[in-house]
C-alpha positions in Angstrom: -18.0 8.3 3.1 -14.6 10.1 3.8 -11.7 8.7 0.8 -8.6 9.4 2.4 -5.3 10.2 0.8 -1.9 11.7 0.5 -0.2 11.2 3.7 3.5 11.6 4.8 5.4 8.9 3.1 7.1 9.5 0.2 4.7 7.9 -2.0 2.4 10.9 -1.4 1.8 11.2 -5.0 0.3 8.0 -6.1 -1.5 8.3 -3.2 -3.7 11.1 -4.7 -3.7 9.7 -8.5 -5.6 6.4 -6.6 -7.7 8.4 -4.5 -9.1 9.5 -8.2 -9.4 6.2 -9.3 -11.4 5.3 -6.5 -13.5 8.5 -6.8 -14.2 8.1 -10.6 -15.4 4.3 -9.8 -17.7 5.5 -6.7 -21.5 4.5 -7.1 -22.8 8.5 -6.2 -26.2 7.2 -5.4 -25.2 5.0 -2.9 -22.4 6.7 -1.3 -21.4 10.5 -1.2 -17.8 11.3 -1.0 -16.3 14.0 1.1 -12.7 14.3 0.1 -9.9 14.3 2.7 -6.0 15.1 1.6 -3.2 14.3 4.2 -0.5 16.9 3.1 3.4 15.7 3.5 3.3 17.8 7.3 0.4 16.0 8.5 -2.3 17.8 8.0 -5.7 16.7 7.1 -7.8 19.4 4.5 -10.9 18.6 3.2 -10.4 19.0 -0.6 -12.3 19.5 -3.7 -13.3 16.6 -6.3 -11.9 18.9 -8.9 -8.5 18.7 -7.3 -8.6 14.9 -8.5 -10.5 15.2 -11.5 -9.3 17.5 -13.5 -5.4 16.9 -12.1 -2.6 15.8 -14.1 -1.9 12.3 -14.7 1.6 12.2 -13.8 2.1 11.9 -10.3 4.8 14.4 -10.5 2.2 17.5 -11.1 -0.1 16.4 -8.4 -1.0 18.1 -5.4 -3.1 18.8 -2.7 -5.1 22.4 -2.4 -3.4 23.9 1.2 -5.5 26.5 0.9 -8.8 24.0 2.1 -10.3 23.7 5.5 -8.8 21.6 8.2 -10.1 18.1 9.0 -10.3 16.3 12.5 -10.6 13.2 13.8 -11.4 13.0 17.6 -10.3 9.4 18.3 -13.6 8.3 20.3 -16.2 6.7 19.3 -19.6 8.4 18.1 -17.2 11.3 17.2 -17.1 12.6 13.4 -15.0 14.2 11.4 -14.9 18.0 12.2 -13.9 21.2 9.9 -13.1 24.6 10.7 -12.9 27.5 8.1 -9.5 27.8 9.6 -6.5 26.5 7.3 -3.6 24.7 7.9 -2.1 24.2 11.1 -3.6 27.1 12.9 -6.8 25.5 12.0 -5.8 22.3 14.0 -4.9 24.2 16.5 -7.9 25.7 16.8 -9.8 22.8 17.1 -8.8 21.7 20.3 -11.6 21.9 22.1 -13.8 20.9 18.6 -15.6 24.3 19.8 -16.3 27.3 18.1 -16.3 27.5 14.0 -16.5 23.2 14.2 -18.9 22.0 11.6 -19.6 18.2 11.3 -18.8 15.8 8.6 -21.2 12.7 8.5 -19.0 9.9 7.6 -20.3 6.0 8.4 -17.3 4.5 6.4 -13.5 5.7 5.3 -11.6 4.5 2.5 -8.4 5.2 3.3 -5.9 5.3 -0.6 -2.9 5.8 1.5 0.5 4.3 0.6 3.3 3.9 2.5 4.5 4.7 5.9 1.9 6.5 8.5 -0.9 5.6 6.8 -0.8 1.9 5.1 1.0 0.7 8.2 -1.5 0.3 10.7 -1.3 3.8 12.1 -4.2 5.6 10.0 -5.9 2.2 10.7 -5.2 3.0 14.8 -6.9 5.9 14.2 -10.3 5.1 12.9 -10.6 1.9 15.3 -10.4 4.9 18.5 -12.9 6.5 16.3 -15.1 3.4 15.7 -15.2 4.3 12.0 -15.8 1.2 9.9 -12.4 1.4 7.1 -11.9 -0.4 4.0 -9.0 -2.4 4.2 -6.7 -4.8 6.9 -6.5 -4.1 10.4 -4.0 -2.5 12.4 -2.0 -6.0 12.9 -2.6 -7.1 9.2 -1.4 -3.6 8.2 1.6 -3.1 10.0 3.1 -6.8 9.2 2.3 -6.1 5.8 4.1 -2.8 5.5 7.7 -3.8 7.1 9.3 -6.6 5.0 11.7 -7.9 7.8 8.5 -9.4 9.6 6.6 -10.1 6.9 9.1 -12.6 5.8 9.7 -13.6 9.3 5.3 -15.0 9.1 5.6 -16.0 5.5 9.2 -18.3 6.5 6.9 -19.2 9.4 4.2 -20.6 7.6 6.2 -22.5 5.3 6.1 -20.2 2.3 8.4 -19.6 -0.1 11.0 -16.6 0.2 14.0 -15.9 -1.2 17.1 -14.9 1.5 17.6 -12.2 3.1 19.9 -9.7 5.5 18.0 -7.5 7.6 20.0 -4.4 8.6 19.3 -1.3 11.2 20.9 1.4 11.2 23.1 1.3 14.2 24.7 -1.9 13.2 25.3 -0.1 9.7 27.7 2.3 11.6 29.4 -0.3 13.9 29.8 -3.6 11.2 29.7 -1.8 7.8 32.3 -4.4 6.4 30.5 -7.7 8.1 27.3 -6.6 6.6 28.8 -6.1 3.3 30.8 -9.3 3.7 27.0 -10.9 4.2 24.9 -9.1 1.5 28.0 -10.0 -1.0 27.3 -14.0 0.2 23.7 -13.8 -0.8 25.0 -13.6 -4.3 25.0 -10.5 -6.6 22.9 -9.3 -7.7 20.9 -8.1 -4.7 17.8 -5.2 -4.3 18.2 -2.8 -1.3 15.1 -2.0 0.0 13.8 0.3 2.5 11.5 -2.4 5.4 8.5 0.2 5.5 8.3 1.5 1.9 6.2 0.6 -1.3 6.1 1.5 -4.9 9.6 0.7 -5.2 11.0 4.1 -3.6 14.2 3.8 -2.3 15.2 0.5 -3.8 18.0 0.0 -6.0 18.9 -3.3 -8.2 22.8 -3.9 -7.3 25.1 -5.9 -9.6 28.3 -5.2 -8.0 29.9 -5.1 -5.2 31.7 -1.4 -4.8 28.0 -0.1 -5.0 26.3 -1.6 -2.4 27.1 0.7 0.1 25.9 3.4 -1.8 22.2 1.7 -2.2 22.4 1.1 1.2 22.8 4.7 2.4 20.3 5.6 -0.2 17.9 3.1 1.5 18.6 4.5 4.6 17.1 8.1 3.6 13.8 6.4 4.1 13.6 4.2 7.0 15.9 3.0 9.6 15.6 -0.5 8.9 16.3 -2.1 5.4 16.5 -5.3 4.1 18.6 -6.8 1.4 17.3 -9.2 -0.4 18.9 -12.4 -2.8 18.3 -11.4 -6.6 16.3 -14.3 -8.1 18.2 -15.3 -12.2 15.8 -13.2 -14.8 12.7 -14.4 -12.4 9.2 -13.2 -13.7 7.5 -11.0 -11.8 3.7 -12.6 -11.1 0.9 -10.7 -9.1 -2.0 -12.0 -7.7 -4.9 -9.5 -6.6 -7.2 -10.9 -3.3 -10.2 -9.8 -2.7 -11.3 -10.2 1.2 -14.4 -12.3 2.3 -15.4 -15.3 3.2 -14.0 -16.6 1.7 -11.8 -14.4 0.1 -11.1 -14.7 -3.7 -8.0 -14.4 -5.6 -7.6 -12.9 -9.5 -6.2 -14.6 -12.4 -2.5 -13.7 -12.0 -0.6 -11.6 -14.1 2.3 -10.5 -15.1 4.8 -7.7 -15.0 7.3 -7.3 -18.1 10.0 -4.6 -17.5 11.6 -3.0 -20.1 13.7 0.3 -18.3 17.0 1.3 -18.0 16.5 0.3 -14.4 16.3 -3.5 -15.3 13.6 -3.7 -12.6 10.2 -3.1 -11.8 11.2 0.3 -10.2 9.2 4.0 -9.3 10.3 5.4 -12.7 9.3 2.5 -14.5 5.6 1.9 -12.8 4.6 5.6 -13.0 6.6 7.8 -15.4 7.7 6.2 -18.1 5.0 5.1 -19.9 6.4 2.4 -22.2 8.5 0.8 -19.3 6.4 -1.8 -18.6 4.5 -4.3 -20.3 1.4 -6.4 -18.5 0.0 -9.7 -19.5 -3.5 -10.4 -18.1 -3.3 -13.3 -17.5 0.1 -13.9 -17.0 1.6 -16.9 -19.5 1.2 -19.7 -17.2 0.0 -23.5 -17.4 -3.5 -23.9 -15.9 -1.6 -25.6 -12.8 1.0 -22.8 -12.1 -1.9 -20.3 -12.1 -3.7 -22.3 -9.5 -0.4 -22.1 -7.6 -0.3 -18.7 -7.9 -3.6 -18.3 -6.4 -3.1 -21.0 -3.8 0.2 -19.0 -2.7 -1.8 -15.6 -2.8 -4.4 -17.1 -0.8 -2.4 -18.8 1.9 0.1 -15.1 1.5 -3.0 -12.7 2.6 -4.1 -15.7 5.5 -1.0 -15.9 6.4 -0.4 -12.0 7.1 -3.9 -11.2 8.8 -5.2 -9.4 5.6 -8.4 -8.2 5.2 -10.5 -6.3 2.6 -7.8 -6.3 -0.3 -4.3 -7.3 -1.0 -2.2 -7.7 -4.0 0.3 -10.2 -3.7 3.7 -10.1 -5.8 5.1 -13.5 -6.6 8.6 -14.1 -8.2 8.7 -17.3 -11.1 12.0 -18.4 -11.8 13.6 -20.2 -14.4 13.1 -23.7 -13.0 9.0 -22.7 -12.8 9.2 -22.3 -9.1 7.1 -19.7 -7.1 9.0 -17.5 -4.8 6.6 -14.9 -2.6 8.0 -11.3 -2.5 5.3 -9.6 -0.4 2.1 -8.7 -0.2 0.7 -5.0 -0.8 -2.7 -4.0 1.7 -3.3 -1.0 0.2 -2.1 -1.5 -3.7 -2.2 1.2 -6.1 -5.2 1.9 -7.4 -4.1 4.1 -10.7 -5.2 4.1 -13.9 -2.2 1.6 -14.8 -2.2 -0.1 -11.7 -2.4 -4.1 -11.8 -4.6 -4.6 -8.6 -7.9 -2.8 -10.4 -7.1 -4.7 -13.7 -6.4 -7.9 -12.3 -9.7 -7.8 -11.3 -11.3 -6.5 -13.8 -10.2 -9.6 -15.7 -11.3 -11.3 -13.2 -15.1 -10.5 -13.4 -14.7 -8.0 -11.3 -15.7 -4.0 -12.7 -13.7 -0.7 -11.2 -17.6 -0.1 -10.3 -18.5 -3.3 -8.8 -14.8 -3.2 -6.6 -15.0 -0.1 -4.5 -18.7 -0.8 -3.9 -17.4 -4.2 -2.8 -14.8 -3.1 -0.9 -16.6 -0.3 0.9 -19.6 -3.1 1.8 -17.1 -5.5 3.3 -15.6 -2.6 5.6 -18.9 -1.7 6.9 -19.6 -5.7 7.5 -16.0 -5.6 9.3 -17.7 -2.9 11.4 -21.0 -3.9 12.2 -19.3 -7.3 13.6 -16.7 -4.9 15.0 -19.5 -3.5 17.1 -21.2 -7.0 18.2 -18.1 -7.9 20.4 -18.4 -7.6 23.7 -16.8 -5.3 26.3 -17.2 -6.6 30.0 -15.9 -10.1 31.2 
């Protein structure tokens, strides 16, 4: 079983403290893990449990071993995962052919812990359907929709959910209209969150209360991706999350809840991951029995709504008048020691233990069926 993680994106970091999470909960006699690390270039080296293990908590001192072999993945099926005693990107180069020094990896089933941009976004995903390698997680559709927020509120307005307004904005149009657009992200009412469209863990986003700074957060947004959105801040909402497991059908956690207490005034990077008292969680969140069902019911109808499959956290805003607001789902969450997804389900019934092994069974029952479809009209 290959766990893949790092990647490109700039949440490269949390993408390794998960992959340990997911490694330390992995039942070794049913499934042995060969380690794959996707460095910030693009590289894939085979790495060293050790690396994960015995690495530092904060995602800060984390990183992957470049010294390791290079990893392949011929996108065919009946291919696998190839390794040369080459490193870096002369070693990729040297597999070409997948001749000479090539040693196979047995892999029947990936786990892919990546976050963010080429990797949670249906490209990674692309990947291992070429390759016919069963994956843990949605699909290439599910994942894509999932990543960029502009048309994954486009489905969830589609389906009747609820979503708070929002300005979409490219960069072109940035250059040509810059006073129209601030004209319309001032009308959504301040305050406002600038967010990249194709980013998680909260990089990039900034909580604006007046006006003279939004252009800064939106040139800040716009060091990530080259579409952003800009979204209506909710008054003092709660922030609710909802982890979905995938099935049929598929089953959805007690919710909780996020309590932020940072200098950001938001759930934001420094807050989830570095500073250790800048968040509270309730499991389960302080809700009557009915609001929790329609917390689950939104979840549910969330991950339907957006193709997901295999897992999904879904983040929910509860404002002051007790109305549910969905702010977007999460394919791959976090799976960190602190991360809600693995605790929401752990309240839930549901063991770190019992969770991979669940998730990694499902992706393998994705693939069999994957394989029963036919080919020829």
């Amino acid at each position: 079983m290959a766990v893949i993680f790092g990647g490109r994106s700039a949440e490269h970091e949390i993408s390794l403290l998960s992959a340990r999470f997911v490694l330390e909960s992995l039942d070794r006699e049913r499934y042995e893990p060969v380690l794959i690390g996707i460095d910030k270039s693009g590289h894939w080296l085979l790495q060293e449990q050790a690396l994960l293990l015995q690495g530092a908590r904060d995602p800060r001192l984390v990183a992957l071993d470049a010294t390791r072999p290079s990893v392949v993945l011929p996108p065919h099926p009946g291919s696998a995962l190839v390794t040369t005693t080459d490193t870096g990107a002369a070693g990729s180069a040297a597999l070409g052919g997948v001749a000479g020094g090539a040693a196979g990896l047995g892999i029947d089933v990936a786990f892919p812990v990546l976050h963010g941009p080429m990797g949670e976004d249906g490209t990674v995903q692309g990947l291992l359907e070429l390759a016919g390698v069963p994956y843990v997680g949605s699909g290439v559709l599910g994942s894509a929709v999932g990543m960029d927020k502009d048309v994954m509120k486009r489905l969830l307005g589609a389906a009747g959910l609820p979503i708070v307004p929002w300005v979409t904005l490219r960069r072109p149009r940035w250059g040509r209209e810059r006073a129209r657009v601030l004209e319309e992200c001032v009308a959504l009412g301040l305050p406002v969150f600038v967010k990249p469209a194709n980013l998680g863990s909260s990089v990039g986003v900034t909580r604006v209360k007046e006006a003279a700074l939004l252009a800064e957060a939106i040139e800040h947004a716009f060091e990530f991706d080259d579409k952003i959105v800009i979204e209506a801040g909710l008054a003092s909402p709660r922030e609710i999350e909802c982890a979905v497991l995938g099935g049929d059908p598929p089953f959805a956690s007690i919710p909780g809840e996020i309590v932020v207490d940072h200098p950001d005034g938001f759930y934001s990077y420094a807050a989830k991951y570095i500073d250790e008292s800048g968040v509270v969680t309730r499991i389960p969140a302080e809700l009557s029995d009915g609001e929790s069902a329609e917390a689950q019911r939104l979840a549910l109808a969330t991950f339907a709504a957006l193709e997901g499959e295999g897992l999904g956290r879904v983040d929910l805003f509860f404002d002051a008048e007790r109305r549910f607001w969905v702010n977007e789902i999460n394919t791959l969450p976090g799976f960190t020691a602190i991360s809600m997804f693995p605790k929401l389900m752990q309240a839930s019934g549901v063991g770190a233990a019992e969770l991979v092994t669940r998730l990694i069974e499902d992706a393998l029952a994705r693939g069999a069926q994957r394989k029963k479809r036919r080919t020829v009209a």
